[in-house]
KEMI-240081 format. One record per residue: residue number from 1; residue in one letter; x, y, z of N, C-alpha, C, O, CB in turn. Coordinates in nm, 3 decimals, m for minus. Glycine has a CB too. Example, Ala and Ser with C-alpha at 12.3 -4.5 7.8 and 13.67 -1.06 7.14 Angstrom:
<pts>
{pt 1 A {1.319 m0.569 0.780} {1.230 m0.450 0.780} {1.320 m0.330 0.780} {1.424 m0.332 0.846} {1.131 m0.447 0.905}}
{pt 2 S {1.285 m0.225 0.708} {1.367 m0.106 0.714} {1.290 0.003 0.787} {1.341 0.114 0.804} {1.408 m0.060 0.572}}
</pts>
This chain:
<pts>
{pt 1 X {m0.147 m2.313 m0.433} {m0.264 m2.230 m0.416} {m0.242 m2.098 m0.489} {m0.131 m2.051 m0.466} {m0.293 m2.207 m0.266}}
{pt 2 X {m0.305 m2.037 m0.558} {m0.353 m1.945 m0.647} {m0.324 m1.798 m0.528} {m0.361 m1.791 m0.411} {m0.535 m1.990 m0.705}}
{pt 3 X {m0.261 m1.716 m0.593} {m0.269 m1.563 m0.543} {m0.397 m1.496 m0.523} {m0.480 m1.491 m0.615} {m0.201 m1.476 m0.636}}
{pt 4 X {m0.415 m1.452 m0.426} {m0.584 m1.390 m0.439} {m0.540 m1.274 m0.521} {m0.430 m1.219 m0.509} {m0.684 m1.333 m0.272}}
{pt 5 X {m0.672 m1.227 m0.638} {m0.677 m1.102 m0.731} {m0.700 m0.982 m0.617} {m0.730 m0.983 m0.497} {m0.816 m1.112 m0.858}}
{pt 6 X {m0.670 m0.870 m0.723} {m0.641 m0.753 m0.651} {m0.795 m0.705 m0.598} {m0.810 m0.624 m0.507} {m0.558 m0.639 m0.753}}
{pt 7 X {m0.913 m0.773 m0.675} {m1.086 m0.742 m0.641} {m1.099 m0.829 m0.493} {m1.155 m0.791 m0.390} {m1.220 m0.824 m0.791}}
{pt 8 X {m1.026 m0.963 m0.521} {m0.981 m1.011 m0.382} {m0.955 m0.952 m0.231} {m1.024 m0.940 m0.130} {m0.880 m1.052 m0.407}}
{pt 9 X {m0.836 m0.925 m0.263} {m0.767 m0.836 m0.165} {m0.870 m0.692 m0.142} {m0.861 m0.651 m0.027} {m0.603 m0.796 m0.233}}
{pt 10 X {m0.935 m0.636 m0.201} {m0.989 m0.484 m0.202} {m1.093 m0.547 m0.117} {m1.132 m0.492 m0.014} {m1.039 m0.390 m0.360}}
{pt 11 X {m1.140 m0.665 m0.158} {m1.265 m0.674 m0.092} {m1.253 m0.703 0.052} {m1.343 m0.682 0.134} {m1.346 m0.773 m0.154}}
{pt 12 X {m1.146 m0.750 0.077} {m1.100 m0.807 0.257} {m1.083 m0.725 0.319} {m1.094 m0.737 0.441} {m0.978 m0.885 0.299}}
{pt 13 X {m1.048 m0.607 0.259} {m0.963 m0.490 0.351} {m1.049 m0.405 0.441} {m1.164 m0.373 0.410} {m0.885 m0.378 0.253}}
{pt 14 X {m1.000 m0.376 0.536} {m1.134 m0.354 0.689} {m1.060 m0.220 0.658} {m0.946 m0.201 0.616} {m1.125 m0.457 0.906}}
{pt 15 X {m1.177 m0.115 0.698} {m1.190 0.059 0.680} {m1.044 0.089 0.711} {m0.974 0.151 0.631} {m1.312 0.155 0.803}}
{pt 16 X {m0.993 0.042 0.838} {m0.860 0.121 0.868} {m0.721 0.059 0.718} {m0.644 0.138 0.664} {m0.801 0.060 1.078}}
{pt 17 X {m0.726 m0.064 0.692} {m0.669 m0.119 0.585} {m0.670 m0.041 0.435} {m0.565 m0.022 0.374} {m0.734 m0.242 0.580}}
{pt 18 X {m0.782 m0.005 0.391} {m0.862 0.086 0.320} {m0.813 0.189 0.323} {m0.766 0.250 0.227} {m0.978 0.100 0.352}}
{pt 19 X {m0.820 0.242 0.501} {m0.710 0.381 0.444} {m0.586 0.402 0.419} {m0.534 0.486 0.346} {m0.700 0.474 0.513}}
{pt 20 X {m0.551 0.338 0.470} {m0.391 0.323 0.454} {m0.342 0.280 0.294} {m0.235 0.320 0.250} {m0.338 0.192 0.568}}
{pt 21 X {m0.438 0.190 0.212} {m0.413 0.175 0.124} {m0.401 0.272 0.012} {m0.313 0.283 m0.073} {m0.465 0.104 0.119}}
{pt 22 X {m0.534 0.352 0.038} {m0.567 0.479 m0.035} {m0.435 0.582 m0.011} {m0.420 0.670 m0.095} {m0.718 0.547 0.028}}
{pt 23 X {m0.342 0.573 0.099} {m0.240 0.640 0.061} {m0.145 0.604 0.078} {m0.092 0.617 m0.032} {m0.233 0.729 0.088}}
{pt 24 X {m0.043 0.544 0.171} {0.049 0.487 0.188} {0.082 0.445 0.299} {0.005 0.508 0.372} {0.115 0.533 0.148}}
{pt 25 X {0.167 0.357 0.391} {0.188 0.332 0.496} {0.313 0.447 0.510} {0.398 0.486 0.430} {0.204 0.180 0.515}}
{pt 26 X {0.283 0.485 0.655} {0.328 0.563 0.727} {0.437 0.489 0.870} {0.494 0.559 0.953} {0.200 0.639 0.758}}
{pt 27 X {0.441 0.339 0.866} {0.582 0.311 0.930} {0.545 0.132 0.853} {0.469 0.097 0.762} {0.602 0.341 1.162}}
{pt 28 X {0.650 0.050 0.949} {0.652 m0.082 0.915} {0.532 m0.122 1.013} {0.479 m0.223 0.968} {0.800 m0.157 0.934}}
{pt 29 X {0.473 m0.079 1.129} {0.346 m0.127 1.159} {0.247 m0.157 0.999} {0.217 m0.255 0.932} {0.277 m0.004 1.268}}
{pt 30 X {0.226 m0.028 0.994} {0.100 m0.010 0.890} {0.123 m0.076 0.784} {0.027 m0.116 0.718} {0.067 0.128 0.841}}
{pt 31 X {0.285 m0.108 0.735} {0.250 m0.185 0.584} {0.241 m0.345 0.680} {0.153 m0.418 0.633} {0.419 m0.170 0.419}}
{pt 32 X {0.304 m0.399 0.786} {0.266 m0.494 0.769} {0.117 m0.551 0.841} {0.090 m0.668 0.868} {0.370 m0.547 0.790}}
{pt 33 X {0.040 m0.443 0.861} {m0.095 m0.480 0.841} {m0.196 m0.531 0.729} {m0.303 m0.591 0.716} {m0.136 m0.398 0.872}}
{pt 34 X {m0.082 m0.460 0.648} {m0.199 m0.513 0.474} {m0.164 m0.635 0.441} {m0.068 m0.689 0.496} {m0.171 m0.420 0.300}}
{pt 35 X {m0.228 m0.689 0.356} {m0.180 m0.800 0.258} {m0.038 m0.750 0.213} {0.017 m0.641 0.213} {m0.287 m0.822 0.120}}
{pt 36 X {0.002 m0.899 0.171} {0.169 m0.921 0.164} {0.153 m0.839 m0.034} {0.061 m0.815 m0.112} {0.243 m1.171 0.189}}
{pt 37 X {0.260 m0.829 m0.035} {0.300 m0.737 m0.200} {0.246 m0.640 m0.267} {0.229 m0.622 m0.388} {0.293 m0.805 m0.309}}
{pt 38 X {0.213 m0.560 m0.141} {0.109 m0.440 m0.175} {0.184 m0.308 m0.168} {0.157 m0.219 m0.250} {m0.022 m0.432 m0.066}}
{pt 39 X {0.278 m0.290 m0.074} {0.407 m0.170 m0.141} {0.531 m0.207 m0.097} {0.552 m0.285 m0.004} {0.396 m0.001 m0.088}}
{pt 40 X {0.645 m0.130 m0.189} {0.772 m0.198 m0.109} {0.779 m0.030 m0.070} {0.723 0.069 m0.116} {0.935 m0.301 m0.212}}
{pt 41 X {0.877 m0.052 0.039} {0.988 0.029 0.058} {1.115 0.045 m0.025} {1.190 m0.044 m0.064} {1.024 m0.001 0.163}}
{pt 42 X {1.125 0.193 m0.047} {1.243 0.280 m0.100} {1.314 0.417 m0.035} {1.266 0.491 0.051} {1.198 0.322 m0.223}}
{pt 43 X {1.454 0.427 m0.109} {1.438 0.572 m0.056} {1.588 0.621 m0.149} {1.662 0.579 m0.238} {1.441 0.591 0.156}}
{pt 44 X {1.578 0.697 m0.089} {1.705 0.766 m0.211} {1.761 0.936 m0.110} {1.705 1.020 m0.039} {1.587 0.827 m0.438}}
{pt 45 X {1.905 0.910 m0.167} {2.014 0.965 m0.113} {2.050 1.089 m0.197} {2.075 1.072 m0.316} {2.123 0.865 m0.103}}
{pt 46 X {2.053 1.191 m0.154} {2.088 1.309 m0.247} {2.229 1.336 m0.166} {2.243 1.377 m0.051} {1.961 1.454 m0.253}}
{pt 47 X {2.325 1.303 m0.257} {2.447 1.384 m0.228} {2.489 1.515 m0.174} {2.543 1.535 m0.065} {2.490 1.389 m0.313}}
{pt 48 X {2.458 1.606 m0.269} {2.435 1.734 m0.221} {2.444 1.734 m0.056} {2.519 1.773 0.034} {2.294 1.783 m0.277}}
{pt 49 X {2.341 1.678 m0.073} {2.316 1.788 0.115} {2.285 1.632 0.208} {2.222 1.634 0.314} {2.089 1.955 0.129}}
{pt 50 X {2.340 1.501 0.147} {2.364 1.416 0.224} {2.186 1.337 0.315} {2.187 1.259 0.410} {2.483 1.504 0.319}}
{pt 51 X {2.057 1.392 0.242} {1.980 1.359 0.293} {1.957 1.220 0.261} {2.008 1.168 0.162} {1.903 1.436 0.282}}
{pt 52 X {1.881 1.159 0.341} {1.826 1.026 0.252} {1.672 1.012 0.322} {1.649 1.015 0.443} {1.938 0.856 0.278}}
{pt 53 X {1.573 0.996 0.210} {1.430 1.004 0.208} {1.450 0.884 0.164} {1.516 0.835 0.073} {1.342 1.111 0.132}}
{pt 54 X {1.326 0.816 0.309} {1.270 0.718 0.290} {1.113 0.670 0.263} {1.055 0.731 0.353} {1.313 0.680 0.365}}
{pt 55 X {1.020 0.601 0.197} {0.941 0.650 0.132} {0.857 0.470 0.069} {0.931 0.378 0.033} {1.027 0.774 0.022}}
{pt 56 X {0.780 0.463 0.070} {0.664 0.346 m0.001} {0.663 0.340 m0.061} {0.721 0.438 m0.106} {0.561 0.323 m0.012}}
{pt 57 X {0.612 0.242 m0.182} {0.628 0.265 m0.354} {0.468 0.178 m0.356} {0.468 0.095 m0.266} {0.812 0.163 m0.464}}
{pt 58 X {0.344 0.177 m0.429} {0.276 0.085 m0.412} {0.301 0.008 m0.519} {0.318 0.076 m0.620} {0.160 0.114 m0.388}}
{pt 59 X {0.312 m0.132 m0.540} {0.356 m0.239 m0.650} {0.260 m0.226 m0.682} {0.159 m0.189 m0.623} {0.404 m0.376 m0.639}}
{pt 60 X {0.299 m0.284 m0.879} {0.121 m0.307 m0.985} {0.022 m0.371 m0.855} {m0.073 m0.307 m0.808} {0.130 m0.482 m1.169}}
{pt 61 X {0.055 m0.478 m0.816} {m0.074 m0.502 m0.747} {m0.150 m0.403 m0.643} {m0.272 m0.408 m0.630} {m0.052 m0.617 m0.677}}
{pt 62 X {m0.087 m0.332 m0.586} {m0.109 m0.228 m0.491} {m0.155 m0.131 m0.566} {m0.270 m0.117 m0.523} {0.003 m0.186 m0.411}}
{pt 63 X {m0.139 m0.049 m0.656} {m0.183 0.024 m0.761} {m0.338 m0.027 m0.837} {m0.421 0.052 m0.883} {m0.061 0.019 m0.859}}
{pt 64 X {m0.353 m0.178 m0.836} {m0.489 m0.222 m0.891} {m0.559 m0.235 m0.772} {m0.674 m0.193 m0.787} {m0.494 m0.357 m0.979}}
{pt 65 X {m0.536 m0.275 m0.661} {m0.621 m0.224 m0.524} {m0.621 m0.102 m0.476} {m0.680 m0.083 m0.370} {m0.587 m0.285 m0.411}}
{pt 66 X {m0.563 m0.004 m0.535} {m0.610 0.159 m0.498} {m0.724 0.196 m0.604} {m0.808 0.280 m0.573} {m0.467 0.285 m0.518}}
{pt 67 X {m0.727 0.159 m0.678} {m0.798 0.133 m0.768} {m0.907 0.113 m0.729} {m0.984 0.201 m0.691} {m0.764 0.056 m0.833}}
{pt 68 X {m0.936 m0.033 m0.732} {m1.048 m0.068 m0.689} {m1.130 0.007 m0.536} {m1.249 0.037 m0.528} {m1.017 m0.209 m0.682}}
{pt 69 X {m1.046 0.019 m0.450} {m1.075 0.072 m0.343} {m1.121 0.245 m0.340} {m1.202 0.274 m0.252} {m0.960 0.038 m0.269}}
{pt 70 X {m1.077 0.350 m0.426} {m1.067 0.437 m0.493} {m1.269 0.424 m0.535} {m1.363 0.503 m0.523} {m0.926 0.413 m0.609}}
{pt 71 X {m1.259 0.314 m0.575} {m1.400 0.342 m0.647} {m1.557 0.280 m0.625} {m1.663 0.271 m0.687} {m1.372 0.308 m0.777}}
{pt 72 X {m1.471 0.227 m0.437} {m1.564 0.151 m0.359} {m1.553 0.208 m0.266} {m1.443 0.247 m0.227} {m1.557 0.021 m0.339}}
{pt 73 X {m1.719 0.241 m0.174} {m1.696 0.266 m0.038} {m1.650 0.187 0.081} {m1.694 0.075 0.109} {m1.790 0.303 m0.009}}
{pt 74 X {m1.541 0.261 0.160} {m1.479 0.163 0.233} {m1.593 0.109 0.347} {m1.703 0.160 0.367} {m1.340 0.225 0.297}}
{pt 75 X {m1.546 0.015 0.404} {m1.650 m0.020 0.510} {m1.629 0.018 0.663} {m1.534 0.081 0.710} {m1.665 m0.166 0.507}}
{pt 76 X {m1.727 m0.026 0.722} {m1.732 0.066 0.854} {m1.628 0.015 0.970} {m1.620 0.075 1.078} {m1.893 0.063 0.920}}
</pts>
């Protein structure tokens, strides 16, 4: 079975999905509410001062559904 396109996915996504997409997920609840390969997790370690920031990345596909979503009103 065929990957749904990213006009696909934009179009399924219910208002709260929508927002989250428009910026990023804010724990592992929220990303795994969206469709699957829409951001990974990263994070990175600064020596210096020993911090480590952890942080979302949105993948090309996630990037072509901000997109699209970006330039559609979300729904209610």
């Amino acid at each position: 079975m065929d990957e749904p396109s990213a006009e696909e996915i934009a179009a399924r996504l219910t208002s709260e999905q929508g927002v989250i997409v428009l910026g990023t997920p804010e724990s592992w609840r929220e990303a795994d509410a969206l469709p699957d390969e829409m951001f990974d997790f990263d994070e990175t370690y600064d020596p210096e001062t020993a911090a480590e920031t952890r942080f979302w990345v949105p993948t090309e596909l996630g990037k072509q559904v901000q997109e699209i979503a970006r330039a559609e009103p979300l729904k209610s």
